[in-house]
C-alpha beads as a LAMMPS data file, in Angstrom:
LAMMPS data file: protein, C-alpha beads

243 atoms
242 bonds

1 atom types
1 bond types

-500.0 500.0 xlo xhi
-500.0 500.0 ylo yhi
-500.0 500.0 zlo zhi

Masses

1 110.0

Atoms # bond

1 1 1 -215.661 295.538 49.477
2 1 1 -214.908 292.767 47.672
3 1 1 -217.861 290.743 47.980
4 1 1 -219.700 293.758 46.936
5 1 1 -217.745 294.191 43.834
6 1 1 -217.882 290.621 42.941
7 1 1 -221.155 290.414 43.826
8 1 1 -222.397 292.916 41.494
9 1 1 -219.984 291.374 38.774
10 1 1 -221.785 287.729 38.628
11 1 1 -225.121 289.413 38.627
12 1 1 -224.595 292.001 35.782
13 1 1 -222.322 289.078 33.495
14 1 1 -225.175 286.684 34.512
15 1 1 -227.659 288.941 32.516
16 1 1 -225.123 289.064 29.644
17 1 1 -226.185 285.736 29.091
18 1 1 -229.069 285.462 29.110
19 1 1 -230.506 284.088 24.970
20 1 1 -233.162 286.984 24.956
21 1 1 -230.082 289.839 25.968
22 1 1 -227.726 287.566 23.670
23 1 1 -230.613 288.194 20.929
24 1 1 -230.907 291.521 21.299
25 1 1 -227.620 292.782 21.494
26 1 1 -226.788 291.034 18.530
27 1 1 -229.795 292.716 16.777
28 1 1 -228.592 295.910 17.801
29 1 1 -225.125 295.327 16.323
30 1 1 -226.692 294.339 13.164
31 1 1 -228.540 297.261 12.868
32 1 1 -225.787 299.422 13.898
33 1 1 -223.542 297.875 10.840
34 1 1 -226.451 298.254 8.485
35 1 1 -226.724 302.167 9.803
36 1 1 -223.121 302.644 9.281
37 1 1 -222.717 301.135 5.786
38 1 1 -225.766 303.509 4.949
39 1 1 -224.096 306.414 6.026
40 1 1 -220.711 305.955 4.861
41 1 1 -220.116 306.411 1.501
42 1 1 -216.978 304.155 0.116
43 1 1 -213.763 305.298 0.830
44 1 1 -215.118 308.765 2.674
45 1 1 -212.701 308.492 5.811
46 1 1 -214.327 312.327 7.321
47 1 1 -217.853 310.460 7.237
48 1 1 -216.589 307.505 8.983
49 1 1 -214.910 309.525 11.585
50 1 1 -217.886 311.775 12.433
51 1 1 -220.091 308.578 12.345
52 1 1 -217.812 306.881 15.216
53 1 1 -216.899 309.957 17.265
54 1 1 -220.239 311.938 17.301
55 1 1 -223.266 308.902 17.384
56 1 1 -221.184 306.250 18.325
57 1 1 -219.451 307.502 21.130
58 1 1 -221.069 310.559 21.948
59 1 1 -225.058 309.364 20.970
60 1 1 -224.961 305.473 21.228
61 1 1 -222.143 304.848 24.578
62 1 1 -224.513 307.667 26.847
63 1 1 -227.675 306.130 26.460
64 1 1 -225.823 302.354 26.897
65 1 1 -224.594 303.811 29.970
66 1 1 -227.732 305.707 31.421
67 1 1 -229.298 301.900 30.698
68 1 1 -227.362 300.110 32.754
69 1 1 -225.912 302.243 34.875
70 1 1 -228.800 304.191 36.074
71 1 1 -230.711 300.814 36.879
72 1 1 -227.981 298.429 38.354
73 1 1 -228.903 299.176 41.595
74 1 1 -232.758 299.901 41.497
75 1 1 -233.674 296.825 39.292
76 1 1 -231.653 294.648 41.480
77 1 1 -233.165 296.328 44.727
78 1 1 -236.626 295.846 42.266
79 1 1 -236.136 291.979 41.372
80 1 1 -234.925 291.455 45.337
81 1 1 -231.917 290.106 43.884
82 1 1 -229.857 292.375 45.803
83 1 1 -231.509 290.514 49.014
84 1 1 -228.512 288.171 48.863
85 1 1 -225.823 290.826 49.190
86 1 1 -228.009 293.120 52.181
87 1 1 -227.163 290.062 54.568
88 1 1 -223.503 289.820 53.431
89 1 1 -221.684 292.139 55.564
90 1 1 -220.708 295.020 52.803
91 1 1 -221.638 298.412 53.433
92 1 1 -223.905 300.341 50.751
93 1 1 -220.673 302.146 49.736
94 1 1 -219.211 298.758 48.670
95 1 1 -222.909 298.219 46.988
96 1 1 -222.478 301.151 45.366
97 1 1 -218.615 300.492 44.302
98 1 1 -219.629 297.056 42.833
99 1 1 -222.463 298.645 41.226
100 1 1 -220.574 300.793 39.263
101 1 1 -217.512 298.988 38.616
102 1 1 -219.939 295.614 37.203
103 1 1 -221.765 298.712 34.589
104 1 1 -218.389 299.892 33.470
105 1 1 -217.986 295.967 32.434
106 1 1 -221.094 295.580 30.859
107 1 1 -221.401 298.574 29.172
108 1 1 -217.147 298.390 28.058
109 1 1 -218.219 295.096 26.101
110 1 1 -221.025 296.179 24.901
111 1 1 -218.832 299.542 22.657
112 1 1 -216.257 297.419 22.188
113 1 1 -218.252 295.330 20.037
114 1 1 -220.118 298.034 18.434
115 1 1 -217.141 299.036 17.617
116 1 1 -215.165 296.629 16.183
117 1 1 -218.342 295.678 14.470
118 1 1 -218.357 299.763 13.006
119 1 1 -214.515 299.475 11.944
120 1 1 -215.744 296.196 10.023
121 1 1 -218.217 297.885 7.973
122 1 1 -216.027 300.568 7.648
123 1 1 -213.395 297.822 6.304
124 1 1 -216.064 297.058 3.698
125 1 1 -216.930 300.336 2.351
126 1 1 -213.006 300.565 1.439
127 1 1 -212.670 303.493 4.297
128 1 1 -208.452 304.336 3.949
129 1 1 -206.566 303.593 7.206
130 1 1 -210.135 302.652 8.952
131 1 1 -208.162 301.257 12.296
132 1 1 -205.578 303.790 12.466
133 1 1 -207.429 305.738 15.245
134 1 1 -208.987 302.973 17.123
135 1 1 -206.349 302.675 19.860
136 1 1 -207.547 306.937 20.546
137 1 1 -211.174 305.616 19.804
138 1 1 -211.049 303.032 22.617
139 1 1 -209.050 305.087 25.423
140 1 1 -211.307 307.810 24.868
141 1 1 -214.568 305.577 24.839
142 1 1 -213.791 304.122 27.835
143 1 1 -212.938 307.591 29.710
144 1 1 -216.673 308.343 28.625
145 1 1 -218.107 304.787 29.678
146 1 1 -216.181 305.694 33.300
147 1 1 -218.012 309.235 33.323
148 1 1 -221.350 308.510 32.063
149 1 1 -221.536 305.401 33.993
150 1 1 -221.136 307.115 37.223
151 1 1 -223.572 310.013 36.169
152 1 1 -225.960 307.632 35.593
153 1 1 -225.443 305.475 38.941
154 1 1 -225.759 308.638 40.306
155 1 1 -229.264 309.383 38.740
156 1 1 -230.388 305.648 39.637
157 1 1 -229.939 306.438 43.320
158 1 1 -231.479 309.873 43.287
159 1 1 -235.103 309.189 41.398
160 1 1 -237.005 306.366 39.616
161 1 1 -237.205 308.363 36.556
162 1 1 -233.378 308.313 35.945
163 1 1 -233.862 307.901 32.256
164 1 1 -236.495 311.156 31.699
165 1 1 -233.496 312.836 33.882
166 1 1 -230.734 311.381 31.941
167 1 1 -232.130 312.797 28.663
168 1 1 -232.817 316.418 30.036
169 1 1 -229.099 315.979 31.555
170 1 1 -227.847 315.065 28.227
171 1 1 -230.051 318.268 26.325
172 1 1 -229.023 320.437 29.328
173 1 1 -225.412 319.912 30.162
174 1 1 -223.793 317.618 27.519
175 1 1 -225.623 319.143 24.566
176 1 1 -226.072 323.133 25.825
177 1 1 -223.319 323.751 28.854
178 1 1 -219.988 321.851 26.510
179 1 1 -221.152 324.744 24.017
180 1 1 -220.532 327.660 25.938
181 1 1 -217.367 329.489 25.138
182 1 1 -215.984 329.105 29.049
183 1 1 -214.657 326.850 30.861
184 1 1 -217.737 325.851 32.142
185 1 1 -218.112 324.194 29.212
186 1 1 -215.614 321.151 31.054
187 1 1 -218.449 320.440 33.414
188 1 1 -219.578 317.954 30.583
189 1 1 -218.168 315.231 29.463
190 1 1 -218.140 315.727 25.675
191 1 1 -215.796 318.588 25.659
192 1 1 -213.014 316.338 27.126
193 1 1 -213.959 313.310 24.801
194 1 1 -213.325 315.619 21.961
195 1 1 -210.498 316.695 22.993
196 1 1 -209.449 312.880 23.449
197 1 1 -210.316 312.004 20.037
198 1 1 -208.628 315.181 18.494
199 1 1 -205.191 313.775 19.781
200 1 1 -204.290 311.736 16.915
201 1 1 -201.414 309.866 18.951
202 1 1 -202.722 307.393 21.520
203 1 1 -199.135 308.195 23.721
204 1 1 -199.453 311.826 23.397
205 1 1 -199.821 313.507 27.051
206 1 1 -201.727 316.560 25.937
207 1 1 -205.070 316.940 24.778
208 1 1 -205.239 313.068 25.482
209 1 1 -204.157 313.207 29.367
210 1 1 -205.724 316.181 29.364
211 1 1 -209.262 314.228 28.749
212 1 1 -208.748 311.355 30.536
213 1 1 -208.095 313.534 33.643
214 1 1 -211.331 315.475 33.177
215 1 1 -213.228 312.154 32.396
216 1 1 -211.648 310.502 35.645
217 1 1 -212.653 313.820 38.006
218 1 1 -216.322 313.907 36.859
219 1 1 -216.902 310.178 37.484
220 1 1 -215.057 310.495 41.250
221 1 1 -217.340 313.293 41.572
222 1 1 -220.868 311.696 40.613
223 1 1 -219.737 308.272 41.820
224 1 1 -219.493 309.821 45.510
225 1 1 -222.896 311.860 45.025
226 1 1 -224.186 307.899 44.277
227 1 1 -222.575 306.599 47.484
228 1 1 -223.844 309.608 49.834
229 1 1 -227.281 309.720 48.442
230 1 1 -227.348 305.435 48.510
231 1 1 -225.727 305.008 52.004
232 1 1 -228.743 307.843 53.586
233 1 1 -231.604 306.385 52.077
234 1 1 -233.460 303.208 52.910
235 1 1 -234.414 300.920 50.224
236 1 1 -237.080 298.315 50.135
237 1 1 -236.060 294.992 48.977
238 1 1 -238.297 293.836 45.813
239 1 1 -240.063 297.487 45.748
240 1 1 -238.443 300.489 43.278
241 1 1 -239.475 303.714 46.348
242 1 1 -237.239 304.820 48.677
243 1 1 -237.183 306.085 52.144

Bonds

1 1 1 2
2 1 2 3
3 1 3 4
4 1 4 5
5 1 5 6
6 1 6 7
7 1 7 8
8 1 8 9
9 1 9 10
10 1 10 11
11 1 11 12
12 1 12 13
13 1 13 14
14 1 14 15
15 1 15 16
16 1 16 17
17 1 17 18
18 1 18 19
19 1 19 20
20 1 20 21
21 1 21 22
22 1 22 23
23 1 23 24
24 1 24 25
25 1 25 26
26 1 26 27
27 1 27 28
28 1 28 29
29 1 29 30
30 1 30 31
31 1 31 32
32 1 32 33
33 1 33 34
34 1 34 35
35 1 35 36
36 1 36 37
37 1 37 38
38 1 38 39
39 1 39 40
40 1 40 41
41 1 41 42
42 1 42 43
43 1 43 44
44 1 44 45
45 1 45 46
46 1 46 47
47 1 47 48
48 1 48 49
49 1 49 50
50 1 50 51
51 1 51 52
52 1 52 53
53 1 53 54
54 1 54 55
55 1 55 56
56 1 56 57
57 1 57 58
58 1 58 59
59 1 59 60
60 1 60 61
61 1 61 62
62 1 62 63
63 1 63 64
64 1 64 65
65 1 65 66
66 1 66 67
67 1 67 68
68 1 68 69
69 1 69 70
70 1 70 71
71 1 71 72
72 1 72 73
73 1 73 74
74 1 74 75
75 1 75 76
76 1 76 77
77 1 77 78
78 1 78 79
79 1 79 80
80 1 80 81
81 1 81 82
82 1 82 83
83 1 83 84
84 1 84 85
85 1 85 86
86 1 86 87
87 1 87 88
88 1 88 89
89 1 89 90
90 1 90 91
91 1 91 92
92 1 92 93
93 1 93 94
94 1 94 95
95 1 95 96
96 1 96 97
97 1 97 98
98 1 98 99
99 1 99 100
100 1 100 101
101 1 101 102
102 1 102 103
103 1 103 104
104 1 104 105
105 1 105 106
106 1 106 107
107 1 107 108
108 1 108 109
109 1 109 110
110 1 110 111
111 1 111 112
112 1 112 113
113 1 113 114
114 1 114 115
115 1 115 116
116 1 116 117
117 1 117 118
118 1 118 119
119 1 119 120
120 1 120 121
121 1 121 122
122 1 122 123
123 1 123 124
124 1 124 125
125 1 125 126
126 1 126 127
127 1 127 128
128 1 128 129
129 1 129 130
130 1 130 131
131 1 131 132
132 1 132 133
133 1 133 134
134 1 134 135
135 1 135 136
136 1 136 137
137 1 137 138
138 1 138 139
139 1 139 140
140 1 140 141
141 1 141 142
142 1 142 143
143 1 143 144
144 1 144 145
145 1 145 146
146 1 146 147
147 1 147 148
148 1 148 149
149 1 149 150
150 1 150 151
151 1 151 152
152 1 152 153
153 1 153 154
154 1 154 155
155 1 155 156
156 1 156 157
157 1 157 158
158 1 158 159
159 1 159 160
160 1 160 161
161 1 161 162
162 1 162 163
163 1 163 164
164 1 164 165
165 1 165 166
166 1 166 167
167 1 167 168
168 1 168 169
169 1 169 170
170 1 170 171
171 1 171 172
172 1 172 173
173 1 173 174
174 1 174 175
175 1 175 176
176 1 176 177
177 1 177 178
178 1 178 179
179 1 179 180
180 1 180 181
181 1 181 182
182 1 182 183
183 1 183 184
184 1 184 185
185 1 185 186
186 1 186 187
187 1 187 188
188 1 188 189
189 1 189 190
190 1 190 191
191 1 191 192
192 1 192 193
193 1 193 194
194 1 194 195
195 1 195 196
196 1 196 197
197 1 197 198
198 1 198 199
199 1 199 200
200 1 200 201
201 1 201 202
202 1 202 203
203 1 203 204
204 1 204 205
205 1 205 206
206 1 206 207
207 1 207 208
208 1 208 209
209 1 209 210
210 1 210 211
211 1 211 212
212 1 212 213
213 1 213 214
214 1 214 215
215 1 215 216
216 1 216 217
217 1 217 218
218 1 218 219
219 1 219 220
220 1 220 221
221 1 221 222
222 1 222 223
223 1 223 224
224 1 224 225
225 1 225 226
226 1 226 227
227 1 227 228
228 1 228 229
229 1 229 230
230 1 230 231
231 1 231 232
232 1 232 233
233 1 233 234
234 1 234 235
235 1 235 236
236 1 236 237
237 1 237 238
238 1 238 239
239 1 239 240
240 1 240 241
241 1 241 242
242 1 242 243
């Protein structure tokens, strides 16, 4: 398992370096501080909050996650990179373990620099007590990277096409099902992110815990639809089909 998980690590990080992903990650945070200072006014705290909890977190950290998480496995498995782990002896649910734990990494530094980069911007349009919520901000950010993450793994395995799926997920469940007044609505992942972020002390055990917990049982849950659907299907090495 650990192979696997290390494995996955050094090829994910690897990419991080890369100048042309260097490049255009720091494009994107560029444009994301240019985006913010537009539509912030100075010293409006409600815009800044709305700007960091509902496209940040809820718009922005998704589709970060259905990026990387959906294809860490099939554009390794594409690129016959993963070649060099199929004759280590790791089973595909250690594949699938290291998959998921190296696009929680990638994707965690990726938000955390968007945003420290946000509360920046939000430093210099004169935004009152801009970091008091970032410790909430950052637990609850990363419950969502652990949730979406897996949902997206989970996707990659299943079809090609994770990202057409990912964004009739997101319309479907995360946009339409958190709506409904039932608790159905806790099948998604936004109505326990909101309930993070409405929790004002990072130590409280309520609506905080109460998140996390929900956050944590839908990633277990698509994280072992990943590992059953991975470990019964036969992949060709440097091909994207499946058998």
């Amino acid at each position: 398992a650990a192979t696997a998980v290390l494995g996955m690590i050094r090829l994910q990080l690897a990419g991080l370096r890369r100048l042309r992903i260097v490049l255009k990650f720091a494009g994107g945070v560029v444009i994301t501080c240019v985006l913010t200072a537009m539509s912030v006014k100075t010293g409006n705290a409600d815009q800044f909050t709305h700007w960091v909890t509902q496209v940040l977190t809820l718009k922005i950290l998704p589709i970060l996650c259905l990026i990387t998480g959906g294809g860490v496995l099939r554009n390794e498995i594409r690129n016959a990179t993963m070649e060099y782990l199929w004759t280590r002896p790791v089973r595909k649910v250690h594949l699938v373990l290291g998959a998921y734990v190296a696009a929680v990494m990638v994707v965690w530094i990726q938000v955390t620099v968007l945003t420290l980069a946000t509360h920046a911007t939000g430093l210099y349009r004169d935004v009152p007590d801009v970091f008091a919520a970032l410790p909430t901000l950052l637990l609850t950010q990363l419950a969502c990277i652990l949730a979406f993450t897996a949902i997206s793994l989970a996707l990659g395995v299943i079809t090609s096409r994770f990202m057409a799926v990912g964004v009739l997920y997101g319309f479907l469940v995360e946009a339409g099902v958190s709506q409904m007044p039932t608790n159905l609505k806790f099948l998604a992942v936004t109505p326990h992110a909101l309930g993070m972020l409405a929790s004002s002390d990072p130590t409280a055990t309520g609506g905080l815990l109460g998140g996390l917990t929900g956050s944590l049982v839908i990633a277990a849950a698509a994280l072992g639809v990943a590992m059953l659907v991975f470990t019964r299907r036969q992949y060709d090495v440097g091909g994207s089909r499946e058998a």
